[in-house]
C-alpha positions as CSV (number, residue, x, y, z in Angstrom):
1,X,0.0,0.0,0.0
2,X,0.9,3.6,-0.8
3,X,0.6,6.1,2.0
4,X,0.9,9.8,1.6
5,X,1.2,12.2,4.2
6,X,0.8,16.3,3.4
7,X,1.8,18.4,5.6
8,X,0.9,21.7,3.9
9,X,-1.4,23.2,6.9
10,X,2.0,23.5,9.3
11,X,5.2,23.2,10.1
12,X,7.3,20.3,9.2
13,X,10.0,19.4,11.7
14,X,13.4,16.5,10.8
15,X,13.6,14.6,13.4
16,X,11.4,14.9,16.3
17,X,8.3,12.7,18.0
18,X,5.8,14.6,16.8
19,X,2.7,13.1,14.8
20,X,3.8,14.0,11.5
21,X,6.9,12.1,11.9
22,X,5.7,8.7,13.7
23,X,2.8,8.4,11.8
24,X,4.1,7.7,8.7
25,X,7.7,6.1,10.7
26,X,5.3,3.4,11.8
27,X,3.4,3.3,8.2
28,X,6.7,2.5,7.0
29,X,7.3,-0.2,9.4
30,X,4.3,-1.8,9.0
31,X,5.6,-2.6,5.2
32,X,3.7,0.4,3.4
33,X,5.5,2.7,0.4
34,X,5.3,6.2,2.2
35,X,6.1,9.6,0.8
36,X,5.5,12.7,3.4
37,X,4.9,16.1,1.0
38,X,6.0,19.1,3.4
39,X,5.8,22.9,3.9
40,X,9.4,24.6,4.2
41,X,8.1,25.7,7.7
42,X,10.6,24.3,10.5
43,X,12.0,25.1,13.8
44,X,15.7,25.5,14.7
45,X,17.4,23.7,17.2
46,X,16.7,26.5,19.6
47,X,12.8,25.7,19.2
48,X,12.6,28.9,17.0
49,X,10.5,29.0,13.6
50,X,12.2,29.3,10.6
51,X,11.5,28.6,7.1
52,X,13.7,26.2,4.9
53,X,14.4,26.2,1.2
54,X,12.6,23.4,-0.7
55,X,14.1,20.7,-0.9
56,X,13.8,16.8,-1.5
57,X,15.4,14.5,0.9
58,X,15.2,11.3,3.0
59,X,14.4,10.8,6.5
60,X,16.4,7.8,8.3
61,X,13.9,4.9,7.6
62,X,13.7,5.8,4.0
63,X,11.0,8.0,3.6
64,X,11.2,10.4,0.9
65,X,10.5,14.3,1.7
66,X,9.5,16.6,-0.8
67,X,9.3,20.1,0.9
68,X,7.6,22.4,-1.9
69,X,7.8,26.1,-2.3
70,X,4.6,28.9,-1.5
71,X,3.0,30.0,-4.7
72,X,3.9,34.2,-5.4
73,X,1.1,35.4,-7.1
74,X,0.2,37.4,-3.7
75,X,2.8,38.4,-0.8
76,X,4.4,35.9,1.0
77,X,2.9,36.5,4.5
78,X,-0.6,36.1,3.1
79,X,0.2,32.8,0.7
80,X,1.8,31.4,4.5
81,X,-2.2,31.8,5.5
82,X,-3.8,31.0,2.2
83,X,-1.0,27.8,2.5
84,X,-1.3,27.1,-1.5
85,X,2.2,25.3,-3.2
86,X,3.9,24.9,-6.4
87,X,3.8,21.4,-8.2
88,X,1.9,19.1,-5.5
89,X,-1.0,17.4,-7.6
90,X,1.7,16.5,-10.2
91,X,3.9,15.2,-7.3
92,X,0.6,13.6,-6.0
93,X,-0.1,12.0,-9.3
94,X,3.8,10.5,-9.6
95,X,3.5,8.6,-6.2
96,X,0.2,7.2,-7.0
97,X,-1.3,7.1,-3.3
98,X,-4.1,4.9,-1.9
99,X,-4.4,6.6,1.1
100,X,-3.6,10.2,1.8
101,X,-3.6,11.6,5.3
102,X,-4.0,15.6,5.2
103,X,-2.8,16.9,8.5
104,X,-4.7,19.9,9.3
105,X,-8.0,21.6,7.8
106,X,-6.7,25.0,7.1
107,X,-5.3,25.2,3.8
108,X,-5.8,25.7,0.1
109,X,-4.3,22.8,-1.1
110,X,-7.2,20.6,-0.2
111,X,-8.4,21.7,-2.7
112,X,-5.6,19.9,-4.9
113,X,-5.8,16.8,-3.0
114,X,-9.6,17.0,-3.4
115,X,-8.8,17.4,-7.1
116,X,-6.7,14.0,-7.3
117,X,-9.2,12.2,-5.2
118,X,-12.1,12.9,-7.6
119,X,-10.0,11.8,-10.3
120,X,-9.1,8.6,-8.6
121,X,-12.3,7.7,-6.4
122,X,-10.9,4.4,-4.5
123,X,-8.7,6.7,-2.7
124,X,-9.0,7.1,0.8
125,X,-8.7,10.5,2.2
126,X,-8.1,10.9,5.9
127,X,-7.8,14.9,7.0
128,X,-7.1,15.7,10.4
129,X,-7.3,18.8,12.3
130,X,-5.6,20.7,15.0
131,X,-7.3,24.0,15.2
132,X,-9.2,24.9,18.4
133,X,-9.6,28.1,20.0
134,X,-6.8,28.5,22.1
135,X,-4.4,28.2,19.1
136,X,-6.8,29.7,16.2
137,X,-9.3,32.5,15.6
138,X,-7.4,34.7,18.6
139,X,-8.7,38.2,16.5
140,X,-11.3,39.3,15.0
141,X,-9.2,39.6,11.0
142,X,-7.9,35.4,12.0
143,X,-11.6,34.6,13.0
144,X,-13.7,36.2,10.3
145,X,-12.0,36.4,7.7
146,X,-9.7,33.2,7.6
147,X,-11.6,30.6,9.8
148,X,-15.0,31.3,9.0
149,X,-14.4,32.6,5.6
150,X,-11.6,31.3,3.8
151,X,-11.1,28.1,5.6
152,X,-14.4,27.2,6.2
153,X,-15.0,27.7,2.0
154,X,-12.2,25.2,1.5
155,X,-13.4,22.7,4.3
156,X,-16.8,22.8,3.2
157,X,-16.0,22.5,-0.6
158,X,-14.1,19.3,0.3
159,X,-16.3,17.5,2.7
160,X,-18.0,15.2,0.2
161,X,-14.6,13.9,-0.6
162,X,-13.2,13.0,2.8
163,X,-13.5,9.7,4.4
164,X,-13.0,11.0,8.2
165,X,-12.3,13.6,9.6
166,X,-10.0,13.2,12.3
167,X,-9.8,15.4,15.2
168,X,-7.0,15.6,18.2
169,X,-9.0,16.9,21.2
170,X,-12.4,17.4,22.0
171,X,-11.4,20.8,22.2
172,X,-11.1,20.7,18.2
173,X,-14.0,18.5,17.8
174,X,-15.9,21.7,19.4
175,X,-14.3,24.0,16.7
176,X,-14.2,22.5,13.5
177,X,-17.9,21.4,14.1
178,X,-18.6,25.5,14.8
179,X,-16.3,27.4,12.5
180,X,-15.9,25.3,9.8
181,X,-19.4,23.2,9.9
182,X,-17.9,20.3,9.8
183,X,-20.8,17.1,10.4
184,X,-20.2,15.1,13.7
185,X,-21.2,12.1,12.0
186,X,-17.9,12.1,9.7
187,X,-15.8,13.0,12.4
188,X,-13.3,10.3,14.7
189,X,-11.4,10.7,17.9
190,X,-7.8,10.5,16.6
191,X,-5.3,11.2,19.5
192,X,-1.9,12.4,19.7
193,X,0.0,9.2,20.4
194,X,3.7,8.6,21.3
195,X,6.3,5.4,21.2
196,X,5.7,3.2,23.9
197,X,8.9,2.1,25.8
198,X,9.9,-0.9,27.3
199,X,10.3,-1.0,30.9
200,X,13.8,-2.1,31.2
201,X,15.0,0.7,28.7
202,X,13.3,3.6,31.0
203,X,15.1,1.8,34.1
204,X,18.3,2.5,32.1
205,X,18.3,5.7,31.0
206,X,16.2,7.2,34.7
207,X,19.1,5.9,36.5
208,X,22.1,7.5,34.1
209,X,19.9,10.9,33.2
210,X,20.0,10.9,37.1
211,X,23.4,10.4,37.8
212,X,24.4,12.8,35.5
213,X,22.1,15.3,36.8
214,X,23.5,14.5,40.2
215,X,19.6,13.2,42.0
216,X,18.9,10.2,43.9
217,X,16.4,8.1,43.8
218,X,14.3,9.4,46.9
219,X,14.4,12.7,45.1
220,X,10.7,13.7,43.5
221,X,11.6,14.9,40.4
222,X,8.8,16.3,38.0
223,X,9.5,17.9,34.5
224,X,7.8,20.3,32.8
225,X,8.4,21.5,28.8
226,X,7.5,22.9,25.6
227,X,7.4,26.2,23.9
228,X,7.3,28.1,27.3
229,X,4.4,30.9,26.4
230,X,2.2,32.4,28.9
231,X,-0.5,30.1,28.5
232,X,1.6,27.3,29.9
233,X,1.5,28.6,33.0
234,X,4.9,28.1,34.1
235,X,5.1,30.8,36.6
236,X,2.2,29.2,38.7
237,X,3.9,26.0,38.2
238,X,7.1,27.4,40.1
239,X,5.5,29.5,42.4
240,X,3.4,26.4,43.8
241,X,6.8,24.1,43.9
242,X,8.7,26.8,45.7
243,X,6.3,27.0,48.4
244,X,6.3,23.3,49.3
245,X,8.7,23.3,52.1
246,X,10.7,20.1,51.2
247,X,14.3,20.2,49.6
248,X,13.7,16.9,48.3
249,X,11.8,17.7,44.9
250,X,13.2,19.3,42.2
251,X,11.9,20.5,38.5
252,X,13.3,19.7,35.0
253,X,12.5,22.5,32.2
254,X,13.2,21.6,28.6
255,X,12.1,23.7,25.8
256,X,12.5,28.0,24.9
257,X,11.3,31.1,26.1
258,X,9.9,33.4,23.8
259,X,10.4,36.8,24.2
260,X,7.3,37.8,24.9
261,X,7.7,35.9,28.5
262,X,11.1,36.6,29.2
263,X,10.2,37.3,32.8
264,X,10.1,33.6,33.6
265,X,13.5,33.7,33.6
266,X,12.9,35.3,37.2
267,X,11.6,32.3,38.4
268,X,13.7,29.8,37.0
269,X,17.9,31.6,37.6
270,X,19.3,31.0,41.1
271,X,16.2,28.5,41.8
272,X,17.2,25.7,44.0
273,X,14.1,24.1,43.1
274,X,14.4,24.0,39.2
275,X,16.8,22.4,36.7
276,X,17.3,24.5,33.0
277,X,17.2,21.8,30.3
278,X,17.3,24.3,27.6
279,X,15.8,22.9,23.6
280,X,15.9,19.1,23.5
281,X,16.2,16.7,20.5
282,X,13.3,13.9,20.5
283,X,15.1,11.5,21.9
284,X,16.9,13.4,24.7
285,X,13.5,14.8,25.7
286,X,12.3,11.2,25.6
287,X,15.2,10.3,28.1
288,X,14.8,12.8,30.5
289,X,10.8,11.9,30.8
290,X,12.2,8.6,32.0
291,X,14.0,10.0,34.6
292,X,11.1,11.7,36.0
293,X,8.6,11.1,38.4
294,X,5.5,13.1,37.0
295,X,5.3,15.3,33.9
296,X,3.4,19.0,35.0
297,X,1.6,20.7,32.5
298,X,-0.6,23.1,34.4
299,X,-1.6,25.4,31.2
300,X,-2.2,24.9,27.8
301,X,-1.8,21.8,26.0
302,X,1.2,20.0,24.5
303,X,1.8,16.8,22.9
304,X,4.7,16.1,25.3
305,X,1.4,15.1,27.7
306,X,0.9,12.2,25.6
307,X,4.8,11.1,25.1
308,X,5.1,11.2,28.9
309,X,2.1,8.5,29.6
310,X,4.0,6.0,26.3
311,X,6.8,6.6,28.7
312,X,5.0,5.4,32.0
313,X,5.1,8.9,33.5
314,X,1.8,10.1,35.9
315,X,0.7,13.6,34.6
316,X,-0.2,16.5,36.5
317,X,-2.4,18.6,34.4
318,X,-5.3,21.3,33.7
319,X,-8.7,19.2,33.5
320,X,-9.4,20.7,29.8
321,X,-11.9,18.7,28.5
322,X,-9.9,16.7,26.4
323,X,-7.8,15.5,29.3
324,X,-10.7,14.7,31.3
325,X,-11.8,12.3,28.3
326,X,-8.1,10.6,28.1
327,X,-7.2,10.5,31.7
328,X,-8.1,8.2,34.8
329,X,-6.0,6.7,37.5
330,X,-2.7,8.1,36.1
331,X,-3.3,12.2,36.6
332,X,-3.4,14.4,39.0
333,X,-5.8,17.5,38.4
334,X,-4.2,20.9,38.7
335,X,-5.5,24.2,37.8
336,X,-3.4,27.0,39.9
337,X,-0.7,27.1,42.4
338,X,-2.4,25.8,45.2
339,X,-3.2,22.8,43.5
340,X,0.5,22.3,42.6
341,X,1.2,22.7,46.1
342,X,-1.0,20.3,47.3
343,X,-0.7,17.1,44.6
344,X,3.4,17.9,45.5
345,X,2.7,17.4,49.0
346,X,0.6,14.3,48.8
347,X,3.4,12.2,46.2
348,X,6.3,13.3,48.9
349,X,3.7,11.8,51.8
350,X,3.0,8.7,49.8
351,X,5.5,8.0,47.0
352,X,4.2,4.9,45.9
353,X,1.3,6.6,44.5
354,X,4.1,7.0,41.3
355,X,4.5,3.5,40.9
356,X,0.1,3.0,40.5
357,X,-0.3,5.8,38.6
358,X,3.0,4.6,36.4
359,X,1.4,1.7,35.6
360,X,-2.1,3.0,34.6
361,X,-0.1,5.2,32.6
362,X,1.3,2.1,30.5
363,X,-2.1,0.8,30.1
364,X,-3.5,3.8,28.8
365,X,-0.3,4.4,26.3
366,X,-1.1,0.6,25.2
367,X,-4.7,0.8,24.4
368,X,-4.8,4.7,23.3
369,X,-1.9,6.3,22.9
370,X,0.1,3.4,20.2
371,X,1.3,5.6,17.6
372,X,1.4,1.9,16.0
373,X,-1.6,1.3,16.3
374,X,-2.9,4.5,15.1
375,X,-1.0,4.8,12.2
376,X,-2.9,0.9,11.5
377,X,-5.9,2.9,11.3
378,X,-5.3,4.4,8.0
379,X,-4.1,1.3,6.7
380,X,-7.4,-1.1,7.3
């Protein structure tokens, strides 16, 4: 089978545990021909956006990447929101797909996917979306006139020609069924997954992340990452840790700090409390969730959530809906800093709720989270 991923809606990044990249990874373990046609959107190693020049390449299974220029008939700010490319239905049309996975709604090349599927009706097309409204629609110009104008023109054009639409959250379930009018009864609860580890290799690599960090065993360590805007909430995070009076707890912060929150850096220099990770690589980030005890994520939502449960990590998180969906015996429900100061007071009274909630953490990873198993999905 031929499997085709676009990713023409959003960034594109070599390397990394993201969706785009273990979807098809696993497609292409599973014995499948897969081709991923990409945006030149990227981020640096320092976690900052950049744009790259296009390109065709490899990734390290094998899979070939075709990153294809923006058209220029308008400027190049508004053809990065109308998201319309040079050349993809005649790359489309060279790999021959019979399944195409579209990963997100908002972009005008559906319309040339839609074009190749009417032209070749026994092939499946999967889209999935990651709009809701704490990433999209933030002003009135990105609400009106892109999401329930442009976007919502595209999605609706399309709809007879999709065979699910797949959504990440209930959150975007909630939004692409109000601004872009999409029909429940096409939709399907497609997750944000991760790789799930093997118990023995997260022993390993907890017990030499912590060495090198310099933390015993009897230490709680949580971690907490991501893109570190405002809406993650890491100041409340710290200020609930630094008021828990124990020295024996520390927190591990992996990701960047954009400018616009620079003032975290108050709470996190000369903190006895915190550990600065800096930007990690997929697998180093991977290695230091194994070290941890409990992954925090008191704000807005990341797919590192979902990698910590494949790892067997507990999660301490914000009940948004979508969590309150996914999650049962492995989270701890935390909405400010008094909450954080609490749920870290009752793991250092009774550490071996870790080692239940660790293991309802593997069961959920193994009959949710399976990027494995997910990327099956598209292959039935």
């Amino acid at each position: 089978m031929k499997i085709l991923h676009c990713c023409l809606s959003c960034f594109y990044i070599d390397g990394y545990s993201y969706q785009e990249n273990l979807l098809p990874h696993f497609n292409f373990v599973h014995g499948n021909e897969v081709e991923i046609i990409a945006s030149t959107e990227t981020f640096d190693d320092g976690g900052h956006f950049k744009y790259l020049q296009p390109s065709t390449y490899q990734t390290e299974d094998g899979i070939k990447i075709i990153r294809v220029p923006y058209r220029k008939f308008l400027p190049a700010a508004v053809m990065r929101k109308f998201r319309s490319y040079k050349g993809v239905y005649e790359l489309i049309c060279e790999f021959a797909p019979d399944v195409i996975l579209f990963h997100g709604m908002a972009a005008w090349e559906l319309f040339t996917v839609v074009k190749y599927v009417k032209n070749h009706p026994d092939v499946k097309l999967y889209v999935d979306s990651h709009e809701d409204y704490h990433t999209c629609a933030q002003n009135v110009i990105s609400k009106v006139l892109l999401h329930e104008g442009l976007y919502r023109h595209i999605i609706r054009k399309c709809l007879p020609y999709m065979d699910k639409v797949l959504y990440i959250t209930e959150e975007v379930k909630d939004f692409i069924m109000q601004e872009y009018k999409v029909p429940e009864e096409i939709t399907e609860y497609y997750p944000l997954g991760g790789e799930i580890v093997e118990e023995q290799e997260k022993k390993k690599w907890r017990a030499d992340i912590r060495k090198q960090l310099g933390i015993d065993e009897s230490t709680l360590v949580l971690m907490h990452s991501g893109k570190l805007d405002k809406r993650k909430e890491t100041d409340v995070l710290i200020e609930g840790l630094n008021r828990v009076q124990s020295e024996n707890v520390v927190l591990l912060i992996a990701g960047s700090i954009p400018p616009e929150n620079q003032q975290l850096w108050d709470y996190i220099n000369d903190n006895p409390k915190v550990k600065w990770l800096g930007w990690l690589n997929a697998d180093d980030l991977r290695h230091y969730l194994y070290a941890c005890d409990v992954y925090v994520q008191p704000g807005g939502q990341s797919a590192t959530m979902q990698n910590a449960v494949c790892c067997g990590v507990p999660v301490m998180i914000y009940p948004h809906k979508s969590h309150l969906k996914l999650c049962r015996d492995n989270v701890m429900w935390v909405k400010n800093a008094d909450d954080i100061y609490e749920a870290v007071n009752e793991l250092l009274a009774d550490p071996t709720m870790i080692e239940r909630m660790s293991r309802a953490s593997f069961k959920l990873a193994r009959e949710v989270l399976d990027y494995s198993a997910l990327a099956a999905r598209l292959e039935g």
